[in-house]
N, C-alpha and C positions, 0 to 999 in steps of 0.2 A: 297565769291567772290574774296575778297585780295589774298588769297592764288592759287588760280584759276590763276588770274594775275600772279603771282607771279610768276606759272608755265609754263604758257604758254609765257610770254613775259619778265621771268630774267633770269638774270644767277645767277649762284653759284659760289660766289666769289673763293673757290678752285682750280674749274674750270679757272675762269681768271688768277690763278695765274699760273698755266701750260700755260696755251696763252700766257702770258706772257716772259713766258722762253724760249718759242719756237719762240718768236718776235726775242728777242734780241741772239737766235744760230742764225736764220736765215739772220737778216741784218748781221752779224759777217764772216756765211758762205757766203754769195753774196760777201760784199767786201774782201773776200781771193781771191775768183773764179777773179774779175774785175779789181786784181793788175796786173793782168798777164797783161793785156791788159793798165795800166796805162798811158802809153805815148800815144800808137795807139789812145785809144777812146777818150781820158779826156783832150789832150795839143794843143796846137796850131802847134804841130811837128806832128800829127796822121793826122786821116782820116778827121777829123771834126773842123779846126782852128777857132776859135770864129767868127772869121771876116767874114765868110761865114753860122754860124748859126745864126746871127744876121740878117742877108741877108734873111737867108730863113725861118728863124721860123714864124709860120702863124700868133703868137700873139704876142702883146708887153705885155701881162700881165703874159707869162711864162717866169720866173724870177730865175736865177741860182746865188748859190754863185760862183758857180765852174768858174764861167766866171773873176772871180775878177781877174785872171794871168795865162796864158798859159802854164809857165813849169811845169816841174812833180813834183818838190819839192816842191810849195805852193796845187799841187793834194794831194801829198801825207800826207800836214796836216788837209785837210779838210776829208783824208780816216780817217787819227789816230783819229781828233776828232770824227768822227761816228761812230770810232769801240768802242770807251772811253762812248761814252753816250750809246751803245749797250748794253755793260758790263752795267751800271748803267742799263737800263732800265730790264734787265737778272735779278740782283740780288733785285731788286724793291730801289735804291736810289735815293730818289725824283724822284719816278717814274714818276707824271706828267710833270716837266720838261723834264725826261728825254724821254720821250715819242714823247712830243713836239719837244725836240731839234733832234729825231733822223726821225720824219717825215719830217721837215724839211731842214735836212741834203739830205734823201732819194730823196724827191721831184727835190731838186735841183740837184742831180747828174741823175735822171731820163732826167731832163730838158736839161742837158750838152751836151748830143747826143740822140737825138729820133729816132735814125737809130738801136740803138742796147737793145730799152727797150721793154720788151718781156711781153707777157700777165701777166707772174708770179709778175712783178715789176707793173704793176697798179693794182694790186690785191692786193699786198703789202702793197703801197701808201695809198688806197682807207681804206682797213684795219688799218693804223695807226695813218690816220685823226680819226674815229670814235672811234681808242679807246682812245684818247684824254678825252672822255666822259664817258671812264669807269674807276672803281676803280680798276686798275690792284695792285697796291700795299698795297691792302688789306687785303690780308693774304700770306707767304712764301715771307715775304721782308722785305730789311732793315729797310724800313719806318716801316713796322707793329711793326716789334721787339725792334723799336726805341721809335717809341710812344704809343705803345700797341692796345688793341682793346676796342671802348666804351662798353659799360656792356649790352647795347640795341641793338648791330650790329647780327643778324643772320649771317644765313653762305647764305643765298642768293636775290639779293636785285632786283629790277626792276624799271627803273628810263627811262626818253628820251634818254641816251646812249641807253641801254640793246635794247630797241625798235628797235631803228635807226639803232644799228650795222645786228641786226638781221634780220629786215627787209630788207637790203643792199646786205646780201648774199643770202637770198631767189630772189632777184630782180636779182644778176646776170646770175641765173640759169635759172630764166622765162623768159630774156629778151632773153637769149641766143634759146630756147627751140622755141619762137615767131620769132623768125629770122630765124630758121630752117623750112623752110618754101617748099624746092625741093623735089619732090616725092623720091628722094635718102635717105630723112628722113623718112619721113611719108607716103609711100608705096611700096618702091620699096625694101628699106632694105639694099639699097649696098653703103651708104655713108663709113662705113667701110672699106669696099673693097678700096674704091677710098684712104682712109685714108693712109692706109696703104700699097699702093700702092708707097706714098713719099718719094722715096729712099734716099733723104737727110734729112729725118727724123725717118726713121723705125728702129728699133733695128733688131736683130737678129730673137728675138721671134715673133715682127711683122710681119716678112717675114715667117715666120711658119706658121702663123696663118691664111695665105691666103690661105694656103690649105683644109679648111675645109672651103667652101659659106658657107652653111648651119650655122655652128655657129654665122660667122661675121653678120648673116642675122638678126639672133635672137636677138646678142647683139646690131645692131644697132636700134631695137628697143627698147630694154630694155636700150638702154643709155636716146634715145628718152623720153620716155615716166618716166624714173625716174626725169627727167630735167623738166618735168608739172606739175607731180602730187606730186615730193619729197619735195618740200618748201612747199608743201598746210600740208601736214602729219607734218609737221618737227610744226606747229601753230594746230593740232588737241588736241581739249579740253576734250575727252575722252581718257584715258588710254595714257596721255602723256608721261610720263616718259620715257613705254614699244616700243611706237611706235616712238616718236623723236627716243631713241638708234639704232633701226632699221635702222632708217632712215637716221642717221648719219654712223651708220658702212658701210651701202649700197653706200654712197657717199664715204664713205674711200676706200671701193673695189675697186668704180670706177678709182679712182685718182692713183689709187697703179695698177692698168690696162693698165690706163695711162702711166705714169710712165714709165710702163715694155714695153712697146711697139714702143713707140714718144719718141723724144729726144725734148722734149719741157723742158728743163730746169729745175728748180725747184717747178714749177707749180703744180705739184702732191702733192708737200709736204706742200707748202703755203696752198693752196685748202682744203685738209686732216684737217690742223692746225687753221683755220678758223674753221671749226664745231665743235673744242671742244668746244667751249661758247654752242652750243646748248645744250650739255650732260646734263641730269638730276643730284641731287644732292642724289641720290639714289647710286651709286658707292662710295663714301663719307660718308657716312649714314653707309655703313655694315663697311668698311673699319676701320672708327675709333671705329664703336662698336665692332670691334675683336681688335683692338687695345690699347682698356681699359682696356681690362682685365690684363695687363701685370699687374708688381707692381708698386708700387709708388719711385720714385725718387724724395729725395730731394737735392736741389741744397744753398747753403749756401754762400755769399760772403761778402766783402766788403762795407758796405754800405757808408763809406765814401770815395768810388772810382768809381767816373765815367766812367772810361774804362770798369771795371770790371762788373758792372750793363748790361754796351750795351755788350760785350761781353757773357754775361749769355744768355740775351734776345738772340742774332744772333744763338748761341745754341739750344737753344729751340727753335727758331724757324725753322730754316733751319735743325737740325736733326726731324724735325716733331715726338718731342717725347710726346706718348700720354697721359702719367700723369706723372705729373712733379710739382712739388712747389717750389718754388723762392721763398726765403727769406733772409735777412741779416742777417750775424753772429752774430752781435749784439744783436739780439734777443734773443738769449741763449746762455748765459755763457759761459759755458762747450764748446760749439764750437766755441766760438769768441776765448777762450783762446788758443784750438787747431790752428786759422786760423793767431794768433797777434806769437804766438813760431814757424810753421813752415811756416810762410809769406806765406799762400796760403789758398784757396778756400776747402771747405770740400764739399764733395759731398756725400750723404749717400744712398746705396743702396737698392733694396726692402728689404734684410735682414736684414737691420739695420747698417750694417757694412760701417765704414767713411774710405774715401777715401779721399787723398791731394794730389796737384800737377798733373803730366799725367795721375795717374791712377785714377783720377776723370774722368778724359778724357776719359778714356777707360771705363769708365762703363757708359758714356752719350752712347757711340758708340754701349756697347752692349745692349743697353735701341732701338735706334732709329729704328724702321722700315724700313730704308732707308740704314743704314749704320750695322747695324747686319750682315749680309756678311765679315766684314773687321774688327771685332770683335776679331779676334785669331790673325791675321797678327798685330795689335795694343798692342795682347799682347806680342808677341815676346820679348825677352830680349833685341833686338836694336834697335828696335823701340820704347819702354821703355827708353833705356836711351839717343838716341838723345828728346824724348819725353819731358825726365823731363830736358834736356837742354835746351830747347827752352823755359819750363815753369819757369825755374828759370831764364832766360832773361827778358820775358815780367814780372815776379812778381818784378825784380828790377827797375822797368823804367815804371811800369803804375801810379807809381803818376805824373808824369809828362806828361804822353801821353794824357789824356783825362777827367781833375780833375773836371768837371762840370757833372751831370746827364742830360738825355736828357729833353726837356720840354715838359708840352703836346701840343699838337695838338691843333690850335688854332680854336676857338667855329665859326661852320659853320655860315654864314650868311644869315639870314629870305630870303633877297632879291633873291641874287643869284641862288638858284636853280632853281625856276621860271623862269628868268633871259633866264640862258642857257638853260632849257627844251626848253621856247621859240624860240631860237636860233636854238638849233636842230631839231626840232619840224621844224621847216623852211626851214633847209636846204635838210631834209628827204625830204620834198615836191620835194624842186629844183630837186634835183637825180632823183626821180621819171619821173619829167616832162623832164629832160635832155635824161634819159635812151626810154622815149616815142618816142621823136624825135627824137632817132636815127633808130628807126626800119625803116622798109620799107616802100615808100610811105607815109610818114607824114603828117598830115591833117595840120600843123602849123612845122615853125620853130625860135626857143628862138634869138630876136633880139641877134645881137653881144655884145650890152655892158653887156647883162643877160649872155654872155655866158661868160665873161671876169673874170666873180666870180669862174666860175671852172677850169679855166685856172689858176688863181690865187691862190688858192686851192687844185691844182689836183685833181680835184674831177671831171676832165673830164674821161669817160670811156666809152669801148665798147666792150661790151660782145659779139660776135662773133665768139667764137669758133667754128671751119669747118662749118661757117654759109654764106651764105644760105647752103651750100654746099660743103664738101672738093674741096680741089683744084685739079684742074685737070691734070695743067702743072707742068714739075717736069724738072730738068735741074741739070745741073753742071757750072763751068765758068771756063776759058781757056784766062788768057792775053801774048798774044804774046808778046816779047820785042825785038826790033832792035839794036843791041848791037854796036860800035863805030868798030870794027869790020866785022860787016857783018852781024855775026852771029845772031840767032835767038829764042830765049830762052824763056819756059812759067814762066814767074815772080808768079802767082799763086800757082806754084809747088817747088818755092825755087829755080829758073831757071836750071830744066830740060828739056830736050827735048818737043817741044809741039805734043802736040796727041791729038785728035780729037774724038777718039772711045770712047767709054764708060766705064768708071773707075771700079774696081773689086768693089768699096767701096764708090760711091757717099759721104755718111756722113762720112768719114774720110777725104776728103780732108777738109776739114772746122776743126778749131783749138778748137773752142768751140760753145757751143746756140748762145752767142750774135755775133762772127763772122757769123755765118749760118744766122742767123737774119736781119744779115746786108747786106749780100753777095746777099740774097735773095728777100731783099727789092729793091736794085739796081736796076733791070731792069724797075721799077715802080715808080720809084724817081730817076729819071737822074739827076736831078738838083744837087743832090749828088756827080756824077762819078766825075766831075771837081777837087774836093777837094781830091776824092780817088787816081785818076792819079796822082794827086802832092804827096801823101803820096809815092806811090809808087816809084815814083821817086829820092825822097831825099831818101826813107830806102835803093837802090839799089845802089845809084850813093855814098852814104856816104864809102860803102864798097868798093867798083869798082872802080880802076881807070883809066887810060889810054882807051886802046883797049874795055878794057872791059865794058866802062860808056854806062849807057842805053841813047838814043836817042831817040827813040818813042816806044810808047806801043799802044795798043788796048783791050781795054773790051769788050767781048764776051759770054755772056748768050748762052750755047749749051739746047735748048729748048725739051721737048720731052713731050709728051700727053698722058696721062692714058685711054686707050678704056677699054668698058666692055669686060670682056669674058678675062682679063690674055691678053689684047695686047696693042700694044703702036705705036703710029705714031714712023716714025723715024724721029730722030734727025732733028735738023734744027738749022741753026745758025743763033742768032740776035745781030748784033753789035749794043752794046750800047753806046764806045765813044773810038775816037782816039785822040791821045794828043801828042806833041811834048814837050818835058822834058829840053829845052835849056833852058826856063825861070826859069828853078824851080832850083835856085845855094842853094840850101839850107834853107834856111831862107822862113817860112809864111809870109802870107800878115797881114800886119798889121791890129789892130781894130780901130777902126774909130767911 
């Protein structure tokens, strides 16, 4: 029955440790993508000056560091520190901290501006609360190779984390699947259609694919219908292993369909990178059993150097080399003598033959699974000898770099696991009952200060994807600017000429997702334009001076209507706001 559990409701710590690494590319790749945007989204000089998201944010329990100072340069050390604990959480150092500190980072730069957080970033979010509660740095990290592994730890464990996380992404699918509720889903077959019809989201391929109903017809049911029945499979306790893989690769097709088609940001790849925890530990299983067979490597060093211990360990553990033994020189003579005459590490190969200095190195390299490709380019002769340069650096200078061995792992506590299953165990409900209340029609809704926990949390979401329905209206935006001259310029465009007709490229005017995100949100959150026309203002008039200073603008949503059958209402224009720019000398409004 343990094992049953085991299967159906853990993971495989190997597995998390890929989750892992793909956490920390993915917060690493977001904040490269969101420097670009550094000033505009994140300073009191962009779109969104504190002093006006204080104003308008609907809760006082959403809570930003990013708020602590408006310029770019106290932004840009709260980016460095969340790319610094990325890095940590990537290579597993002090991975819970670093888990913690970079959900927390996320949370609050999510909070900074809600104009430009895209379904990928609460998916994120939601994903780096819960893995708080898993052993991400369990195997393939510095923690592992730092403190080792206890002699009783399998390779896959099931605890209130594994539960909760799992449970969390099946919940977002059902919830989404329950909210698709317009016969465009579940009988008429054209929600695709309509999808895809979103010119300021369709790729290239998307607009292909409108040519064939018949497909779009079929796949919007098999989106349908994989979004019901694929979390119920992904927990079936017959033949798990065979039908979770299924049912994980079917969700990757999706996402990578996705992807190819929406310019929905990174969302394909988060989504994909979520259901590796589901994988079975059967890919794992053959893996290291071809992996065995190789020969045995023995690794020999120092034992009165603690650099050189965690550097063995970081070795073995990150070339994931499959038989290896670690030992001190000390142990045998004959090679302590070889390791005390040429001050370095003996490493001995399956043949027997000892190796010192780089070309230990290079026989770890052609040992690993991983790094065997780069096995010949290591042996090169100049790579060789900047090789053994850098080894005869670090063998001069690690008694001083690191002269204590690591300790172990200090003895879990009786209390605590209860403690937090409890915890989780709880907070799993809350999600539950949160995600209930958001669907259609709710028979109850969670007072405010119950709601104030997942505001506090982020652990507010809404699963919605094209629910009930893709959207219908599709549009471009066109700001006229009145220039101190006469003249009349669209600031949208980098002030060229304004045009009114329909752009060859709708998603090319937009600079990135989270502009589109933003641009698109506008006509639905005016309370926003006020802060945007000031943005505009000070970025035009900083450049512009004399004749050419902007004087008033206008935002303008050019609105247009997806009908069935390939047709479209025409155009229509909806002014969203006009503004006068004499107030805005540069300078935001203060926080108060």
């Amino acid at each position: 029955m343990r094992a049953r559990l085991q299967e159906v409701f853990g993971a495989d710590l190997r597995w998390l440790a890929v989750f892992r690494i793909g956490l920390g590319v993915t917060i690493l790749g977001d904040l490269v993508q969101r420097l670009t945007d550094l000033t505009a989204h994140y300073t009191d000089f962009g779109v969104l000056p504190r002093a006006d998201l204080l104003q308008l944010s609907p809760s006082r329990w959403l809570i930003s560091l990013h708020l602590i100072s408006g310029v770019w340069q106290v932004q840009a050390l709260l980016f460095g520190a969340a790319a610094v604990c990325a890095i940590a959480l990537l290579v597993g150092y002090r991975t819970r901290l670093a888990t913690f500190a970079s959900w927390l980072l996320f949370c609050s730069l999510n909070t900074r501006n809600p104009m430009v957080v895209l379904g990928a970033d609460v998916l994120l979010r939601v994903v780096l609360f819960w893995s708080l509660f898993l052993p991400l740095g369990a195997r393939y990290s510095v923690d592992r190779a730092w403190r080792g592994t206890p002699a009783s730890e399998g390779p896959r464990l099931v605890s209130a984390g594994t539960v909760a996380y799992l449970l969390q992404i099946a919940l977002m699918y059902w919830i989404t699947a329950l909210r698709k509720s317009d016969p465009e889903w579940r009988s008429a077959g054209t929600a695709l259609y309509y999808a895809l019809s979103l010119d300021h989201l369709t790729t290239p391929l998307g607009h292909a694919l409108l040519q064939f109903p018949g497909l779009l017809t079929g796949l919007t049911h098999g989106v349908f219908w994989l979004e019901v029945l694929g979390p119920l499979l992904l927990f079936c306790p017959v033949r798990t292993a065979t039908i979770r893989t299924a049912v994980v690769l079917a969700f990757v097709a999706l996402h990578a369909g996705i992807g190819a088609t929406l310019r929905v940001g990174y969302f394909p790849w988060i989504s994909a990178l979520a259901m590796v925890v589901f994988l079975p530990s059967s890919f794992w299983d053959r893996w290291s059993a071809r992996a065995g067979e190789g020969a045995l490597v023995k690794i020999y060093y120092d034992g009165a150097c603690g650099v050189c211990a965690r550097g063995v360990r970081l070795l073995t553990t990150f070339f994931l080399l499959p038989r290896v033994e670690v030992l001190t020189a000390q142990s045998e003579p004959a090679v302590e003598h070889v390791m005390r005459t040429r001050n370095s590490w003996v490493v001995v190969d399956g043949q027997g033959a000892r190796h010192v200095g780089f070309g230990g190195f290079t026989v770890l390299v052609a040992a690993s699974p991983l790094l065997r490709p780069l096995a010949r380019l290591f042996a090169t002769s100049w790579a060789s000898s900047l090789g053994e340069r850098v080894y005869a650096f670090v063998a001069r200078h690690r008694a001083s770099a690191c002269p204590l061995e690591p300790g172990p792992a200090p003895p879990p506590s009786r209390r605590g696991p209860a403690l937090v299953g409890l915890l989780v165990a709880s907070l799993l409900v809350y999600v539950v009952v949160w995600n209930v209340t958001a669907l259609p029609s709710p028979w109850f809704r969670l007072p405010e200060p119950v709601r104030s926990v997942a505001y506090l949390l982020r652990l507010d979401q809404t699963w919605a994807m094209f629910a009930p329905s893709p959207l219908k209206d599709d549009g471009w935006h066109v700001i006229p600017g009145r220039l101190a001259d006469g003249a009349v310029v669209d600031l949208f465009r980098g002030g060229a000429a304004v045009r009114w007709d329909r752009p060859e490229s709708v998603a090319a005017l937009y600079p990135n997702t989270r502009w589109r995100r933003y641009m698109m949100l506008l006509p639905s959150h005016l309370e926003y334009a006020p802060a945007y026309a000031r943005y505009l203002c000070r970025r035009w008039n900083r450049q512009h001076l004399g004749p050419r200073r902007l004087e008033t603008l206008e935002i303008v949503f050019v609105r247009e209507r997806t009908l069935p059958d390939f047709r479209r209402e025409d155009p229509r224009r909806q002014p969203l706001l006009q503004h006068a720019c004499a107030a805005d000398a540069g300078t935001p409004p203060a926080v108060r």
